[in-house]
C-alpha positions in Angstrom: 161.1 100.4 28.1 160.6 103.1 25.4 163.6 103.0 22.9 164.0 106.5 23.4 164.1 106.4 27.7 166.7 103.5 26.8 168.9 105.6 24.4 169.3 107.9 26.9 170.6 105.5 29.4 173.2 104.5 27.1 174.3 107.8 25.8 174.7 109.4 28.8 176.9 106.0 30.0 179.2 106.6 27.1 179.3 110.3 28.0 179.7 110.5 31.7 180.3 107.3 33.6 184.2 106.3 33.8 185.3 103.3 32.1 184.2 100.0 33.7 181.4 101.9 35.9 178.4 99.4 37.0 175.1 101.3 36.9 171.8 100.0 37.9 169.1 101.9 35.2 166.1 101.3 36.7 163.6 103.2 39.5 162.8 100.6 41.6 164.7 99.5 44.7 164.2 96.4 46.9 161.4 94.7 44.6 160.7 91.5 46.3 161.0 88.3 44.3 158.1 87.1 45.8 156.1 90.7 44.3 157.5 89.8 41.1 156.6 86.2 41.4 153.0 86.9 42.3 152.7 90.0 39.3 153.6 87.1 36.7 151.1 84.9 38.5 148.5 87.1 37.9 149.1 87.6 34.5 149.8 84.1 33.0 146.7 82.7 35.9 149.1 80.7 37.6 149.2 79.9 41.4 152.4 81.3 43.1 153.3 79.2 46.5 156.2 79.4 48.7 158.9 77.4 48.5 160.9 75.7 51.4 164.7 76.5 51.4 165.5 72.8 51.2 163.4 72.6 48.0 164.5 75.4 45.8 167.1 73.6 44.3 164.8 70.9 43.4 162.4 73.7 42.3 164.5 76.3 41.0 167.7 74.5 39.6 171.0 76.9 39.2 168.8 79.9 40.0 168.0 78.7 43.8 171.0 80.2 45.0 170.9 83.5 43.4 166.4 83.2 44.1 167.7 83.3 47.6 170.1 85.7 48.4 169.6 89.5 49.9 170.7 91.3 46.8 169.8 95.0 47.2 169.9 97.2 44.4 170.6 101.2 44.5 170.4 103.5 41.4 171.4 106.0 43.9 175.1 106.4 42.5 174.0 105.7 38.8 171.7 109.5 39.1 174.5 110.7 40.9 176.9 110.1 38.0 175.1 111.0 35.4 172.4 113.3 36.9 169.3 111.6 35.4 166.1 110.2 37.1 164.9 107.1 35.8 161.2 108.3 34.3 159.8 105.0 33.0 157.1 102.4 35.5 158.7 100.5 37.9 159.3 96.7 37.7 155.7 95.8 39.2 153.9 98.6 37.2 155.6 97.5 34.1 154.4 93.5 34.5 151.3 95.4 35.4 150.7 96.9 32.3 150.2 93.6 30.4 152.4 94.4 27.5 155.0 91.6 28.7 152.3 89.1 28.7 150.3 90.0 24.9 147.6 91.7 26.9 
């Protein structure tokens, strides 16, 4: 993220959103983990495979649980409150890019 799209954000927090207001930044809604598994895959050349549900903890450790929960997230309310449209890639785009990965 540009430090400038980011500055934004923040300002217009501090500005407009009540105390104690959760807001969700970014564009994308829904991302798969599974998308976002296989977009680091690509990028570091690493196989990406399915994992059983009796294995993730094995796999995974702590992060099983939250890996495999239905955790929608909305930035519906967040442009709502402070009347701004996220402008920056999405997630996928972003890990896309290479930048994350010193392409």
């Amino acid at each position: 993220m540009k430090a400038e799209h980011g500055d934004t954000l923040f300002r217009l927090a501090v500005e407009k959103a009540p105390a104690g207001s959760v807001l969700h930044g970014v564009a994308d809604e829904g991302v798969i983990i599974r998308t976002i598994a296989e977009a680091v895959g690509r990028h570091l050349n690493v196989p990406v495979t399915a994992v059983a549900a009796e294995d993730a903890v094995a796999h995974f450790g702590f992060l099983a649980g939250l890996l495999g929960r239905d955790i929608p997230a909305s930035n519906t309310l967040t442009r709502a409150l402070l009347g701004r449209r996220p402008a920056q890639p999405g997630l996928i785009d972003d890990l896309d890019s290479g930048h994350c990965f010193g392409s």
